[in-house]
C-alpha positions in Angstrom: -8.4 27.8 -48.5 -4.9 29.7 -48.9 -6.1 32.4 -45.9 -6.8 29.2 -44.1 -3.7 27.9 -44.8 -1.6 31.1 -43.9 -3.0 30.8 -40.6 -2.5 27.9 -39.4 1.4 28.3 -40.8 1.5 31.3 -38.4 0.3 29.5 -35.8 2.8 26.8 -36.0 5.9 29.1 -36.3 4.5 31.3 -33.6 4.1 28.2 -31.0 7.7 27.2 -32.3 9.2 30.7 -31.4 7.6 30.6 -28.3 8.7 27.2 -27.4 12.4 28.6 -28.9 12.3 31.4 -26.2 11.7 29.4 -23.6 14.9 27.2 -24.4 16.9 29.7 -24.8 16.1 31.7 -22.1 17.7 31.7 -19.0 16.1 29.9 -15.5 17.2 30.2 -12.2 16.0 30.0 -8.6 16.7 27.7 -5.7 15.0 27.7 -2.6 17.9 29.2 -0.8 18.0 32.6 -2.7 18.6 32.8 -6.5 21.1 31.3 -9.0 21.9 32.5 -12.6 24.1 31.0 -15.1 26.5 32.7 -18.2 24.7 34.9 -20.3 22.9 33.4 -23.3 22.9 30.0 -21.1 20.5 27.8 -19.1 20.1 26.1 -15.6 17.2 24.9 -13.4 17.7 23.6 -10.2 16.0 20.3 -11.0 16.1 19.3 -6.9 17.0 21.1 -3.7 17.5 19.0 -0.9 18.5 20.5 2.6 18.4 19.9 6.0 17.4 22.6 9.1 19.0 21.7 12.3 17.9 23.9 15.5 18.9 22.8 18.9 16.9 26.1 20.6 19.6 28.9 19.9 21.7 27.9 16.9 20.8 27.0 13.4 22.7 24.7 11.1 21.4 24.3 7.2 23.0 21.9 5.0 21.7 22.1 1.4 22.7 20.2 -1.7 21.4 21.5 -5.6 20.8 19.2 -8.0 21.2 21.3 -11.5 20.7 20.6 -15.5 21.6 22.9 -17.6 24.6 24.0 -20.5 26.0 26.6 -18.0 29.2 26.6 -17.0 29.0 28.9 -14.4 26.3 29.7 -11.9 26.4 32.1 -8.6 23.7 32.2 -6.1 23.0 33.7 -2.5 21.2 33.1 0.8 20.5 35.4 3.2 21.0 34.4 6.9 19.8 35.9 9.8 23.1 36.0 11.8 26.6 35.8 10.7 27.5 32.1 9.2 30.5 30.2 9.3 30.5 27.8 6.2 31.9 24.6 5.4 31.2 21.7 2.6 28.7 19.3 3.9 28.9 15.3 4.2 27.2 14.2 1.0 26.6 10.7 3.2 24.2 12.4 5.3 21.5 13.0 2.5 22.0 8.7 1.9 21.4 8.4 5.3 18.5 10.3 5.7 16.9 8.7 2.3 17.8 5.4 4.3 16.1 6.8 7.8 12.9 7.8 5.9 12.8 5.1 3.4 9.1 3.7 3.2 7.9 0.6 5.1 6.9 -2.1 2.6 4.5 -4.2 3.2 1.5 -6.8 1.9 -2.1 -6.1 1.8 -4.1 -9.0 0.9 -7.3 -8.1 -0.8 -10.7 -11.0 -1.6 -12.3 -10.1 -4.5 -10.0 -10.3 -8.1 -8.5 -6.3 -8.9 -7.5 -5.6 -12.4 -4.5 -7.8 -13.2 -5.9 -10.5 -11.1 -7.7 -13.6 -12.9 -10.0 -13.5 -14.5 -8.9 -9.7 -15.3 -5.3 -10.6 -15.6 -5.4 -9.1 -19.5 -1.9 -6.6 -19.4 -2.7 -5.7 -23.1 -5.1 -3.2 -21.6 -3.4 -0.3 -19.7 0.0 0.4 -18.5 1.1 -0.9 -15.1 1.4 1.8 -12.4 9.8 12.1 -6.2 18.0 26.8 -1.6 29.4 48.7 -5.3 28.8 52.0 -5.8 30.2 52.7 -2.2 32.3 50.1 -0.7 31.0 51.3 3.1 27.6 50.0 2.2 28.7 46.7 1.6 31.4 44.3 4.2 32.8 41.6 3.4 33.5 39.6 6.7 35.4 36.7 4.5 35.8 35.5 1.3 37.0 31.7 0.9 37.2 28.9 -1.6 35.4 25.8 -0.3 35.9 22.7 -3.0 34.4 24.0 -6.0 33.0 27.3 -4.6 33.7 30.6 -4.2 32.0 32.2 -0.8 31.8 35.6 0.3 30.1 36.4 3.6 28.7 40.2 3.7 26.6 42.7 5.3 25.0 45.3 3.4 22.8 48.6 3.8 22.3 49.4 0.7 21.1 46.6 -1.9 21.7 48.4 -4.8 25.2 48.5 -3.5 25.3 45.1 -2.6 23.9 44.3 -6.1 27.0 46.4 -7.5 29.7 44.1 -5.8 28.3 41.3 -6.4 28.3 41.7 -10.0 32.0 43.4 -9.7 33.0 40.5 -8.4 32.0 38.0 -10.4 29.0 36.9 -8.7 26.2 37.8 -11.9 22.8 37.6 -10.2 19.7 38.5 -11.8 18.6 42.7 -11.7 15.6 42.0 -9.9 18.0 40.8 -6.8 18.0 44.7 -5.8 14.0 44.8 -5.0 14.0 41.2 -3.5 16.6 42.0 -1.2 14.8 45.0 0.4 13.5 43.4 3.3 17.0 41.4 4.6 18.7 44.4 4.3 16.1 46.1 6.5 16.0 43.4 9.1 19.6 43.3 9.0 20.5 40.4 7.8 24.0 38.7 6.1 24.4 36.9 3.5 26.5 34.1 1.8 27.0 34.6 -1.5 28.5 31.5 -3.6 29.7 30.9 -7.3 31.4 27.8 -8.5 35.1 28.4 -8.6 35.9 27.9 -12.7 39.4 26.5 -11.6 38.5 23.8 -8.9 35.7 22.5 -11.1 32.0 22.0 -11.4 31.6 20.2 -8.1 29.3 17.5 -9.9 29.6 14.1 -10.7 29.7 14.4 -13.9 31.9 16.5 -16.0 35.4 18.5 -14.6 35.6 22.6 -15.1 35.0 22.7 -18.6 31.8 20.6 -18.4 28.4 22.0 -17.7 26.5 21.8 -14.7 24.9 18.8 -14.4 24.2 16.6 -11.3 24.3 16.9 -7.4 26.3 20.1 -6.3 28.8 19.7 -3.1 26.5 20.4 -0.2 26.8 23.7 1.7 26.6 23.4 5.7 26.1 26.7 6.9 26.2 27.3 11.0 24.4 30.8 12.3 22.6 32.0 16.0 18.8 31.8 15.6 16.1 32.0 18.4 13.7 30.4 16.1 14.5 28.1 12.9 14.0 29.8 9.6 14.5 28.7 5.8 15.1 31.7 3.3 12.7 31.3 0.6 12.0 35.0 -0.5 14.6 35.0 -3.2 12.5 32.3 -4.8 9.9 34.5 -5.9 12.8 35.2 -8.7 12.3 31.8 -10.3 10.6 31.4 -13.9 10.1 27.7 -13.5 8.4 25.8 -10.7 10.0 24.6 -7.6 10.5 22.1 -5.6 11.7 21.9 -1.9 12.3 18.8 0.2 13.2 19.8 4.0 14.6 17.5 7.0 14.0 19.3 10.4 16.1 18.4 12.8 14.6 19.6 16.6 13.8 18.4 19.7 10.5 17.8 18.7 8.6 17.3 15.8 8.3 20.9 13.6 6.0 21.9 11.5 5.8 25.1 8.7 4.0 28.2 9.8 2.3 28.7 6.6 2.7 27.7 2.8 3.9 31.0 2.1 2.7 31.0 -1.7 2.9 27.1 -2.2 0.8 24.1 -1.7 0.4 23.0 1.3 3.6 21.5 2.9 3.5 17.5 2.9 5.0 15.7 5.7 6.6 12.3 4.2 7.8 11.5 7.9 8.1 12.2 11.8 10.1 10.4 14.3 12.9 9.7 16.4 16.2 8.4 14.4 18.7 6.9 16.5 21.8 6.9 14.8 25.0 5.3 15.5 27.1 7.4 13.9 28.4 9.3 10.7 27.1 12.6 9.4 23.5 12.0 10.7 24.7 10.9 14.0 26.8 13.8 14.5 24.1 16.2 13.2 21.2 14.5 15.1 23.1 14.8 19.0 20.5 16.3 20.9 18.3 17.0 18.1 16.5 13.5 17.7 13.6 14.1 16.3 13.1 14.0 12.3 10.3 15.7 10.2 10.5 15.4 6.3 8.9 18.0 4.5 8.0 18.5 1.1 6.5 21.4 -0.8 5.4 22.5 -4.4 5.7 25.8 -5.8 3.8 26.2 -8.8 3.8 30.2 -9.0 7.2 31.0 -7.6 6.1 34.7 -7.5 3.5 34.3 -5.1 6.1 33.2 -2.6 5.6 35.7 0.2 8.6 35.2 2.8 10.5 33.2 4.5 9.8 29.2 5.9 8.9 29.8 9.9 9.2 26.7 11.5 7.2 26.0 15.1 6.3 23.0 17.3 3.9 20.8 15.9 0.7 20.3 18.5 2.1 17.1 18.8 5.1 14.3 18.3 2.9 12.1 16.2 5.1 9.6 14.4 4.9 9.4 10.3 5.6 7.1 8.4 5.3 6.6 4.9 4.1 2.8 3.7 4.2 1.7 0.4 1.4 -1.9 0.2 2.5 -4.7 -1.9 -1.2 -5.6 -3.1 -2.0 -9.7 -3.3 -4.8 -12.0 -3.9 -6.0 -13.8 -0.7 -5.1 -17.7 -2.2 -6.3 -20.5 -0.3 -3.2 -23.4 -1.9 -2.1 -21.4 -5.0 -6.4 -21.1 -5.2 -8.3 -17.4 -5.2 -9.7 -17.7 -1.6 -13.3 -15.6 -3.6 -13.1 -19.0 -5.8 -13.5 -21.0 -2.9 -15.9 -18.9 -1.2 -18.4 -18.6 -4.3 -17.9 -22.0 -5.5 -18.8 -23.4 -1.7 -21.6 -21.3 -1.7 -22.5 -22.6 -5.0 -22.2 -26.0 -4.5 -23.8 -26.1 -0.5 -26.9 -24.6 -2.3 -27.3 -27.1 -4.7 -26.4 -29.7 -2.5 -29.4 -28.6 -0.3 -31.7 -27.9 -3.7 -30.6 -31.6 -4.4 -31.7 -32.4 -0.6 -35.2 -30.8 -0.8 -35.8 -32.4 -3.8 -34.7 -36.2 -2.9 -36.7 -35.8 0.2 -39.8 -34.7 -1.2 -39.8 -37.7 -4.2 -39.8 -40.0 -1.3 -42.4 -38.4 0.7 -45.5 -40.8 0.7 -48.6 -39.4 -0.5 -51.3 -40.2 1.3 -53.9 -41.5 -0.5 -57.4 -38.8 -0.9 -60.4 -40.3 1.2 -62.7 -42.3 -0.4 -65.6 -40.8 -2.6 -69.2 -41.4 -0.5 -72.2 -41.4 -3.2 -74.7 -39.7 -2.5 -78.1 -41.1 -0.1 -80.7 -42.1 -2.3 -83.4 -39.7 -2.8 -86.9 -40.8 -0.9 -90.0 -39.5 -3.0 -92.2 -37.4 -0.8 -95.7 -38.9 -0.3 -99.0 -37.1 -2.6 -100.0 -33.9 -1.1 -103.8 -34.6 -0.1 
């Protein structure tokens, strides 16, 4: 019994420590690249919003964090194809494009009683039901403070050497940054790295520069050359926690993903034509009219294998999401079924009460009579 009980006291503490570890441990990733808080601190990107707008030869990315977290500092970077010019975003345009892909409500009538209609109306019985060593390997093309950020734009050739200015500059990214990088700095790419300025504040709603991050980040609107419309994802592979992305696609046409790189399948919550009248979306949506919402799951961050390659979708088939307001089909305030069985009901014993009248005033017809047999003549004496 006391080996028994040493057990399962091990067990418990060990399932503690682990759960410890995981608390105090540091997370980080966005679907843009990768963030990382102070040392010894914690944030998860709890929501990344952004929006991809390509009108055939330039890209324009707006992207907005959502962190929680004790950290009072966080840096982060996405690589871009072509040099960027950056800006802070309209945080109206996200409102507006929650308000442009908003469900359609509606009401489904339905004939027979569901649970939570009467007679199963009993609500005792279940709960009712969401981006250096050797300073010629690394340029920096412009550093700037944008609202509560800190961005450097850079090239690089080296990424060890990008990692080493990065971190000499105050922008502390994780050490596996050097092997993810490998493949922009191949392809040539720049990047935008960003860190939230400790002196302009946090750049959420909640909380000024001494606060932790918490809350909806200042968007980012980042404007680069493309020939075809890509969303950085690599850097993700860096996260410990799942992820999340939700995408608007802004195009001529509606777009589609050209494969789940690592991740569920992408979902499309809607596709159509906005027409705006002004504001961020308006201005963002000239020439670019149609809308597609995406939305992806990442439960294994490390199996992300590249970048989000958008292409034309077979066809413009509008979506649209529609969330059903379920109702009993009442006939006066009555269950329509009520009506329908109890006429049922009461036509068949109308017409049981029918047969039966009729056939207790049916005359009987009275048997024929009886005939007696023909008296029997006796035979005459044989000879």
């Amino acid at each position: 019994m006391k080996n028994a009980r040493t057990r399962i006291l091990t067990l418990v503490l060990t399932l503690l420590g682990v759960q410890l570890s995981w608390l105090v441990a540091p997370a980080y990733a966005c679907g843009c690249g990768a963030m990382v808080p102070d040392p010894a601190r914690e944030i998860a990107v709890s929501d990344e919003q952004s929006v991809l707008r390509w009108d055939g030869r330039q890209e324009q990315i707006v992207m907005r964090l959502t962190v929680n977290g004790d950290a009072r500092h966080a840096a982060w970077i996405m690589p871009v194809p072509h040099r960027a010019a950056v800006r802070l975003g309209d945080p109206a345009l996200f409102d507006q494009l929650a308000t442009a892909t908003a469900p359609v409500h509606r009401t489904r009538y339905h004939f027979w009683p569901y649970n939570g209609d009467w007679p199963f109306d009993d609500h005792d019985s279940a709960a009712d039901a969401p981006a250096p060593g050797a300073d010629s390997a690394v340029g920096v093309v412009d550093r700037q403070r944008l609202g509560p950020f800190d961005v450097a734009r850079l090239t690089a050739t080296d990424p060890a050497a990008l990692e080493d200015w990065l971190h000499t500059h105050g922008f502390s990214l994780p050490a596996r940054l050097k092997t993810a990088l490998r493949p922009y700095v191949d392809r040539h790419w720049e990047y935008v790295a960003v860190r939230l300025a400790p002196d302009t504040g946090t750049g959420t709603g909640t909380g000024g520069s001494t606060g932790p991050l918490h809350g909806a980040l200042d968007p980012l609107h980042l404007t680069f050359a493309s020939d075809r419309p890509v969303y950085p994802m690599r850097l993700s592979r860096l996260a410990s926690l799942p992820q999340s992305l939700g995408l608007y696609v802004l195009a001529a046409h509606r777009m589609q993903t050209r494969s789940a790189i690592g991740g569920l399948q992408p979902t499309v919550l809607f596709a159509g034509r906005v027409h705006p009248h002004g504001g961020a979306l308006g201005k963002l949506a000239a020439r670019t009219p149609y809308l597609t919402a995406l939305t992806q799951r990442f439960p294994e961050p490390s199996r992300i294998s590249g970048d989000h390659e958008l292409v034309r979708a077979a066809a413009d088939t509008p979506v649209q999401q529609v969330d059903y307001e379920d109702r009993l089909l009442t006939v006066g305030g009555i269950p329509a079924w009520l009506l329908t069985v109890g006429g049922i009901l009461l036509a068949a014993g109308t017409a049981f009460t029918v047969v039966v009248v009729r056939r207790s005033r049916r005359p009987v017809t009275p048997p024929p009579p009886v005939q007696p047999p023909p008296p029997v003549t006796p035979s005459a004496p044989l000879g």
